[in-house]
C-alpha positions as CSV (number, residue, x, y, z in Angstrom):
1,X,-164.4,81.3,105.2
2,X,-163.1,80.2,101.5
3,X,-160.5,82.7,100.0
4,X,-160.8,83.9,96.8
5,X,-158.5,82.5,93.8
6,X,-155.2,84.6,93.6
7,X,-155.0,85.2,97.2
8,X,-152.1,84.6,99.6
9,X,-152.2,81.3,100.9
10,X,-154.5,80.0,98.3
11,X,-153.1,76.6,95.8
12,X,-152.1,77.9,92.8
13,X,-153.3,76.1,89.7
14,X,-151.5,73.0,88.0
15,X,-149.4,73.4,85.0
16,X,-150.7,71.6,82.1
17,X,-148.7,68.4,81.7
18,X,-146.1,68.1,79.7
19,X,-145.6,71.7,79.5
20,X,-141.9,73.5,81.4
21,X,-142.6,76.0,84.8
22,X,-142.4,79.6,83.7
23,X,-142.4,82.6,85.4
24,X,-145.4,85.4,85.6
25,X,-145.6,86.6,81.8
26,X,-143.3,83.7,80.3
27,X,-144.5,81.6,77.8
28,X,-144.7,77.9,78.6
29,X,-143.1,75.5,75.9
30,X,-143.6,71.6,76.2
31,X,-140.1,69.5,77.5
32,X,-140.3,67.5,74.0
33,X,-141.0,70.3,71.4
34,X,-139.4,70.9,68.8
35,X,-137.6,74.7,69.9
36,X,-136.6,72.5,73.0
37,X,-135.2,69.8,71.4
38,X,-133.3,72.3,68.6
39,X,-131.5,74.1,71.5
40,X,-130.6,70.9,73.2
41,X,-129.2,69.8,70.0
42,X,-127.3,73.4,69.9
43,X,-126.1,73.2,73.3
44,X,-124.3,69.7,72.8
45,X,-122.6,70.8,69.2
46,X,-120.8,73.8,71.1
47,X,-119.1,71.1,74.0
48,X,-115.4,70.2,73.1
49,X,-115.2,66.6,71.5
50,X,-114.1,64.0,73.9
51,X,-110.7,63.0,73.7
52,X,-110.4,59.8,72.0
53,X,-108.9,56.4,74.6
54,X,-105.3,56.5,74.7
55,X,-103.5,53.9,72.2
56,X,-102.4,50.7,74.2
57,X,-99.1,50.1,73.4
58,X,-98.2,47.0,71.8
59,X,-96.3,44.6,74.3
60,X,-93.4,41.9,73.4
61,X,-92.6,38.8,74.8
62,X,-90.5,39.9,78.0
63,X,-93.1,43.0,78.5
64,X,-96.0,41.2,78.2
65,X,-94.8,38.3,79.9
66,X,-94.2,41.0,83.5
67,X,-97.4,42.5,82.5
68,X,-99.3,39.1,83.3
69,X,-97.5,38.3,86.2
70,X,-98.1,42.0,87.6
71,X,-102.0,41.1,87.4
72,X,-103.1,40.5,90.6
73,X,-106.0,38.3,89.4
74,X,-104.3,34.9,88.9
75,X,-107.2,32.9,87.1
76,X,-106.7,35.8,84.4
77,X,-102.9,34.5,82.8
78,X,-103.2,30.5,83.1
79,X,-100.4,28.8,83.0
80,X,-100.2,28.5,79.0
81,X,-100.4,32.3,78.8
82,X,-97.2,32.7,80.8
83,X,-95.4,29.3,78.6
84,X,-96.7,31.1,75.3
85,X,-95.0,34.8,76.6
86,X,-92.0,33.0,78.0
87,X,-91.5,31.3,74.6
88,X,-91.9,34.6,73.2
89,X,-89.5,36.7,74.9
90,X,-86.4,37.3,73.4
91,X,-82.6,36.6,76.0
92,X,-81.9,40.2,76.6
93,X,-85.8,40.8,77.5
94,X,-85.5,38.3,80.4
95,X,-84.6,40.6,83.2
96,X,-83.8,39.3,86.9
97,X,-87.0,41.2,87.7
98,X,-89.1,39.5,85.3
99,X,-87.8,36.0,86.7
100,X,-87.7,36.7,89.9
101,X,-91.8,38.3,89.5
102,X,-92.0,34.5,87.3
103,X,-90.5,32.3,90.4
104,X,-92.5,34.2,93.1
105,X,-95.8,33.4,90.6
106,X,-94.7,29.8,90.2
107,X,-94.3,29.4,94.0
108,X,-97.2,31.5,95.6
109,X,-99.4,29.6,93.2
110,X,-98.0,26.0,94.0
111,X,-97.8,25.9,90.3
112,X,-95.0,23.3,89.3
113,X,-94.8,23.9,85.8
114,X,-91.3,22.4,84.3
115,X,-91.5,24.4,81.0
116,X,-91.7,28.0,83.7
117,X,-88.8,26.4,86.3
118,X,-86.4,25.1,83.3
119,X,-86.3,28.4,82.0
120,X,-85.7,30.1,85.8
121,X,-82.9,27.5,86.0
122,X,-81.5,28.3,82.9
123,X,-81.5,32.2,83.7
124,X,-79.6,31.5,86.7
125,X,-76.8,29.2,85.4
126,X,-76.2,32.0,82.4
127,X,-76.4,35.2,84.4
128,X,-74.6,33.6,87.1
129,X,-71.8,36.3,87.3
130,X,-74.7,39.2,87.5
131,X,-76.7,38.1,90.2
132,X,-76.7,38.3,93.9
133,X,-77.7,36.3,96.8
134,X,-80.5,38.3,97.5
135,X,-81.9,37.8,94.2
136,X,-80.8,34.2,93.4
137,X,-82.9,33.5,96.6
138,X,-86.0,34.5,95.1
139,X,-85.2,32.3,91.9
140,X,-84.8,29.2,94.0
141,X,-87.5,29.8,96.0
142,X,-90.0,28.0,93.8
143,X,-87.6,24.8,93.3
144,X,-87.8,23.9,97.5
145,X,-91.4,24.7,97.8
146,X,-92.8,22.6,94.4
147,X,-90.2,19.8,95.5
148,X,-88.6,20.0,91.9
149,X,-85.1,19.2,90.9
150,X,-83.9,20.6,87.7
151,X,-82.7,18.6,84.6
152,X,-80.1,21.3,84.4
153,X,-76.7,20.0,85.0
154,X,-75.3,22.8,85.8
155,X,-78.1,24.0,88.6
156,X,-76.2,22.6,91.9
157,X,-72.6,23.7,90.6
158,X,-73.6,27.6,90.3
159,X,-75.4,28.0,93.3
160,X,-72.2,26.5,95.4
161,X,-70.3,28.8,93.4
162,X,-72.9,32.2,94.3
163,X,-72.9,30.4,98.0
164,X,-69.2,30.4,98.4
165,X,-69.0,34.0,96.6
166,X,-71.8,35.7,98.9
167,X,-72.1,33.5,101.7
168,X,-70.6,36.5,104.1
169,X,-72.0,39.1,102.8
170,X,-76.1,38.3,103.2
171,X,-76.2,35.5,106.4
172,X,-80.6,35.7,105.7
173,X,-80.2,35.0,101.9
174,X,-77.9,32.7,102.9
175,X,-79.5,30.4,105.1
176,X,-83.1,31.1,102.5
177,X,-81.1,29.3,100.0
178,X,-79.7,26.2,101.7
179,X,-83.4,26.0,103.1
180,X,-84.8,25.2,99.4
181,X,-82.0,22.9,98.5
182,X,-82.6,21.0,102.1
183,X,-86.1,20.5,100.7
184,X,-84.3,19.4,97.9
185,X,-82.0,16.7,99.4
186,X,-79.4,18.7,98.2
187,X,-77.0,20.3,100.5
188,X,-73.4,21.4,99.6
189,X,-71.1,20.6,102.6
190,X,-69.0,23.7,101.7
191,X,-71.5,25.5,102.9
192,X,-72.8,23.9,105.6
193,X,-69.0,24.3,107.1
194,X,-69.3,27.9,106.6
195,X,-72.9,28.2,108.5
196,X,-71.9,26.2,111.0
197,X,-68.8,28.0,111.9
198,X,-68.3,29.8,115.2
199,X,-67.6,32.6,113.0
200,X,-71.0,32.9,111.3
201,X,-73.0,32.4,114.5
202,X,-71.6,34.9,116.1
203,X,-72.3,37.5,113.4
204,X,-76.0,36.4,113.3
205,X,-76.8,36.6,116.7
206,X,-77.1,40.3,117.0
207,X,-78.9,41.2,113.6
208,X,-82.5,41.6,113.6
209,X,-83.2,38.2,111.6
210,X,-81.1,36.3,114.0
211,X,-84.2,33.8,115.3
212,X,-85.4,32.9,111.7
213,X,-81.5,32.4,111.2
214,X,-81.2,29.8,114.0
215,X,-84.7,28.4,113.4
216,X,-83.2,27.8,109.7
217,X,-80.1,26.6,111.1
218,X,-81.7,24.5,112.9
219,X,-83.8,22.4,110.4
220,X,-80.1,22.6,108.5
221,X,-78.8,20.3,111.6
222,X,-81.6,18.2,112.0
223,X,-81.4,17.6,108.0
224,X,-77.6,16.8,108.9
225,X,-78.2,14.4,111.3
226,X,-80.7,12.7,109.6
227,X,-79.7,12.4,106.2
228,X,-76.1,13.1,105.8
229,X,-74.1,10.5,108.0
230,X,-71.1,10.8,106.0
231,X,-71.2,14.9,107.3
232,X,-67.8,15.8,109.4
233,X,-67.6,19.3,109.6
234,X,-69.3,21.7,112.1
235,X,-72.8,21.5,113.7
236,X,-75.2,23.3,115.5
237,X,-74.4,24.2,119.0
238,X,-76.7,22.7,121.6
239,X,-77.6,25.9,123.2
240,X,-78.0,27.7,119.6
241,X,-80.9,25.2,118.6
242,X,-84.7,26.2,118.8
243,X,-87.8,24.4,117.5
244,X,-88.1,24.0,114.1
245,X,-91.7,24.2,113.6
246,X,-93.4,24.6,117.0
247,X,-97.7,25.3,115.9
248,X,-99.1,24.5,112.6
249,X,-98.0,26.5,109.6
250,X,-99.3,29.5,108.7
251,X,-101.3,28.0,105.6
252,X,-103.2,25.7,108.0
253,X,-104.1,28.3,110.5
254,X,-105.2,30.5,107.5
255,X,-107.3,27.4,106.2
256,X,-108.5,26.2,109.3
257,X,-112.6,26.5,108.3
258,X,-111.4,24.4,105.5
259,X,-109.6,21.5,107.3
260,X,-110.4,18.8,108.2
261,X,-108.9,18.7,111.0
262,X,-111.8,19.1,113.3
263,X,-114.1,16.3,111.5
264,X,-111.1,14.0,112.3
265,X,-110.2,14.8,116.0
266,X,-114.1,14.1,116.7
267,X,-114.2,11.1,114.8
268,X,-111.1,9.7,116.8
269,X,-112.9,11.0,119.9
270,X,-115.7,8.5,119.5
271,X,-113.7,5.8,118.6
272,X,-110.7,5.6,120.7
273,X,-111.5,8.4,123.4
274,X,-109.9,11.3,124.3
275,X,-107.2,9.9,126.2
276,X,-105.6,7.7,123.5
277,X,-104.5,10.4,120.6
278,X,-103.4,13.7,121.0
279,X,-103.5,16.7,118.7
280,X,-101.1,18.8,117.6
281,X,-98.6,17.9,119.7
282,X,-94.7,19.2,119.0
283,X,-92.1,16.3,118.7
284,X,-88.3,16.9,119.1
285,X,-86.8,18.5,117.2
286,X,-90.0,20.9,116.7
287,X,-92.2,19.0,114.6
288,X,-95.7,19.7,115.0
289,X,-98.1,16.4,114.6
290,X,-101.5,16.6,113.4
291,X,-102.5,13.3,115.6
292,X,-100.3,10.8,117.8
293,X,-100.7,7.7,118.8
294,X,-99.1,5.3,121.2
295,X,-99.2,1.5,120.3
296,X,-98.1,-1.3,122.4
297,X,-96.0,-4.5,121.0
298,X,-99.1,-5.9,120.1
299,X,-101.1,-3.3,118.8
300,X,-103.3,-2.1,121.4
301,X,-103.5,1.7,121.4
302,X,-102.2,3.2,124.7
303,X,-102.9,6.0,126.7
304,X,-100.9,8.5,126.0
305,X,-100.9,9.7,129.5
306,X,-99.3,6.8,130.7
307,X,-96.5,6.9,127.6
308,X,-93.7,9.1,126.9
309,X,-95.1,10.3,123.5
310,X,-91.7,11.9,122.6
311,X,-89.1,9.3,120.1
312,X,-85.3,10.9,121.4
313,X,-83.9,13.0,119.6
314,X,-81.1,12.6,118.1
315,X,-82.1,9.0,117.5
316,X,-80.1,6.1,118.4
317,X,-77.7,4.3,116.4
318,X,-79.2,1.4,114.9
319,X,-78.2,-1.6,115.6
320,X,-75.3,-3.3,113.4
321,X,-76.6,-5.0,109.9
322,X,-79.5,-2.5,109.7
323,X,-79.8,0.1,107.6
324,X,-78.1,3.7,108.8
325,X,-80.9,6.1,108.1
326,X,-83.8,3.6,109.9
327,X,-83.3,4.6,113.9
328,X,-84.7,2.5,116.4
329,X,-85.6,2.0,119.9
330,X,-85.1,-0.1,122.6
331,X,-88.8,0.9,123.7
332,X,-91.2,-1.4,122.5
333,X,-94.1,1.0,122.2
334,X,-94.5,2.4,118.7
335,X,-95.9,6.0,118.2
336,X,-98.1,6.0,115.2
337,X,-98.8,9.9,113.5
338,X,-101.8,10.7,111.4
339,X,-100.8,13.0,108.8
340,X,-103.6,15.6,106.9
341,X,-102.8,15.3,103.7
342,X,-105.2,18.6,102.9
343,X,-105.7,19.9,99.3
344,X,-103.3,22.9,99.7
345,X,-100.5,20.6,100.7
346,X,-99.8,19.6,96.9
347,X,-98.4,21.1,94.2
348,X,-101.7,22.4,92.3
349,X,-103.4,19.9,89.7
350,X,-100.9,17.4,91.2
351,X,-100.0,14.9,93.2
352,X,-96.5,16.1,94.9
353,X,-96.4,17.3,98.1
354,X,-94.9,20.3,98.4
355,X,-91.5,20.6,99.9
356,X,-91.6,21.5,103.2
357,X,-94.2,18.9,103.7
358,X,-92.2,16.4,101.9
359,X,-89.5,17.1,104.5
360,X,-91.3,17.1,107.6
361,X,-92.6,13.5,107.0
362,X,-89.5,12.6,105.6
363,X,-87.6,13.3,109.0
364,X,-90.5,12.4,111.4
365,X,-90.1,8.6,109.2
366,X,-86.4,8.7,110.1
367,X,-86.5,9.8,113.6
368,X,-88.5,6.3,114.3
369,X,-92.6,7.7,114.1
370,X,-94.8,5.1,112.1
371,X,-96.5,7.4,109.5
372,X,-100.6,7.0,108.3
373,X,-101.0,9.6,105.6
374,X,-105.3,10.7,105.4
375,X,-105.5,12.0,101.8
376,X,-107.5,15.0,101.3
377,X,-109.8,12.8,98.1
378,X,-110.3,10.0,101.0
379,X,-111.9,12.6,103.8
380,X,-113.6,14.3,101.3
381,X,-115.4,11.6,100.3
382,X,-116.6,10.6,103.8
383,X,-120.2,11.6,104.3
384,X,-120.8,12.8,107.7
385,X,-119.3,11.7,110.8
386,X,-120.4,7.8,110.9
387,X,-118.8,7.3,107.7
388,X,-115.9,9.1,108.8
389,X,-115.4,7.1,111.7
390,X,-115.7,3.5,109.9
391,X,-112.8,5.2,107.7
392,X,-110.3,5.8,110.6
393,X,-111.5,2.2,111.9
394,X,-110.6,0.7,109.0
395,X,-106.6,2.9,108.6
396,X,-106.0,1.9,111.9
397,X,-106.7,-1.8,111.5
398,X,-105.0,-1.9,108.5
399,X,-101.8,-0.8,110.8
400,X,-102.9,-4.1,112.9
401,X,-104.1,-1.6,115.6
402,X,-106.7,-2.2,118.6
403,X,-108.4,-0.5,120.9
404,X,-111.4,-1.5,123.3
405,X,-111.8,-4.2,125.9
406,X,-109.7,-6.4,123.2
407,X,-107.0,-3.9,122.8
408,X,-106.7,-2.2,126.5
């Protein structure tokens, strides 16, 4: 049965369009009309103004040079940005927190700008009597890890003279700023004698940085032994020592979809086999390889299950009339190391390595391993894996290497 219109539970008729919902006995104005609009209008005149954006305040050289390297986005204050503030700032302006925010930029960046490490130099040499160990840490920092030495004169003299001063009082600032000037080549024996005293060992060993402290420590002896044979003061203790580097650094393990470290292992795979190389193997003193070979008198590539792959450590004296620094062996097998050469192992929009990769092929070269640098431009122009592998075919025989039925 059809109810009638009005009833309960009958549809109620549609509004016109365009026209508001009103109540029994309201009148029904359209959204757009004019009295709508006018009240709208009304409405929005009685609001309180908004307040207007607060005035920026105008920024000088020093302030706006900490105010760029406070942004966390880098690609925002290039390198000419931070030149143009630097040059801008005026000597009381230039704060030891504004150079040490500079150096941290400079070295997190890998950018090895002179103009930007001149200056930090320059800052440290002049406020010399202010600073502290802790903070004259962070301004060398960058100098170690681009592998850049200063053209001021007066750069090595001051930090022997903050060294000697504060030596005793920070051990971990300390040892942070012999590591950057062992990267350097450029270690003050005064201060080697005073690490390397009984005295100083002793009151690292129960801090809580006392590991890092020996693991420094003990790249500072291995740089000893290695590059300063004229050294006659006080070494590392045997028992004190630990590796140096024992598993790739934290970069490559970070970057490790990027490397191409992978790529190469399987490319050596197919052409040597699995039992002649091995990968990332740790060398005495605590050297981490990327690839090692072992290579016979004449040239046929070994397996390196049937070789110690291990050069001793310390190395031999060399025989008399050769040079000092070039150890040898009495074993005739040679051990060959591919070194990655991957982009984030430069300075950036460079060609330096930085410094602590500078040093690690620097000491493996003098503690007797053959080195064959794999540039980063050379892999990355290898297309797929064949091209790859005629590549390492051709470094390898280049080194007068063989492997096969030929080689053994």
């Amino acid at each position: 049965m059809r109810r009638p219109r009005g009833e309960p539970g009958s549809r109620a008729p549609r509004p016109t369009e365009g026209a508001t919902s009103a109540g029994p006995g309201e009148p029904c104005f359209p959204s757009d009309g004019p009295l709508v609009c006018a009240l709208e209008q009304e409405r929005r005149f009685r609001l309180p103004p908004k307040p207007p954006p607060p005035v920026q305040p105008v920024l000088h050289g020093g302030q706006r040079l900490e105010a760029a390297l406070s942004c966390p986005h880098f690609l925002r204050h290039p390198r000419q940005h931070l030149i143009r503030s630097l040059a801008e700032a005026r000597p009381e302006e230039l704060t030891p927190h504004v150079m040490v925010l500079l150096a941290q930029h400079l070295a997190r960046h890998r950018l090895r700008e002179p103009q930007l490490l001149e200056a930090i130099a320059h800052f440290l040499v002049v406020q010399e009597a202010q600073l502290n160990s802790k903070v004259v840490q962070k301004l060398v920092l960058p100098f170690g890890r681009l592998n850049y030495l200063p053209l001021e004169q007066q750069f090595m003299p001051c930090l022997e003279r903050i060294l000697a001063r504060e030596a005793g009082v920070t051990p971990l600032a300390t040892v942070n700023i012999l590591m950057s000037l062992c990267q350097l080549r450029c270690l003050p024996f005064r201060a080697l004698h005073f690490v390397f005293s009984p005295g100083f060992i002793n009151h690292i060993s129960g801090t809580p940085h006392a590991l890092i402290v020996r693991r420094y420590l003990s790249l500072l002896d291995t740089a000893v032994e290695l590059e300063l044979p004229g050294y006659q003061g006080p070494r590392l203790p045997r028992r004190q020592q630990v590796p140096i580097f024992p598993q790739p650094l934290i970069t490559d393990r970070a970057r490790c979809k990027y490397s191409h470290k992978d790529i190469v292992a399987e490319g050596l795979r197919q052409l040597l086999g699995e039992e002649k190389y091995r990968q990332d193997l740790t060398v005495p003193p605590g050297y981490c390889t990327d690839f090692l070979l072992c290579v016979s008198s004449n040239g046929a590539v070994l397996p390196v299950r049937t070789q110690d792959p291990f050069l001793p450590y310390p190395p031999r004296s060399c025989p008399q009339g050769q040079e000092a620094l070039n150890p040898t062996t009495r074993d005739p097998t040679q051990r060959v190391v591919l070194m990655l050469r991957e982009r984030w192992h430069f300075c950036r929009d460079g060609r330096v390595l930085l410094g602590s990769r500078a040093l690690r092929e620097r000491h493996l070269g003098l503690m007797g391993y053959q080195l064959l640098p794999l540039p980063f431009e050379e892999l990355e122009s290898q297309r797929g894996l064949p091209q790859l592998k005629s590549y390492l075919r051709q470094k390898l025989q280049a080194l007068g290497l063989r492997w096969g039925p030929e080689g053994g």
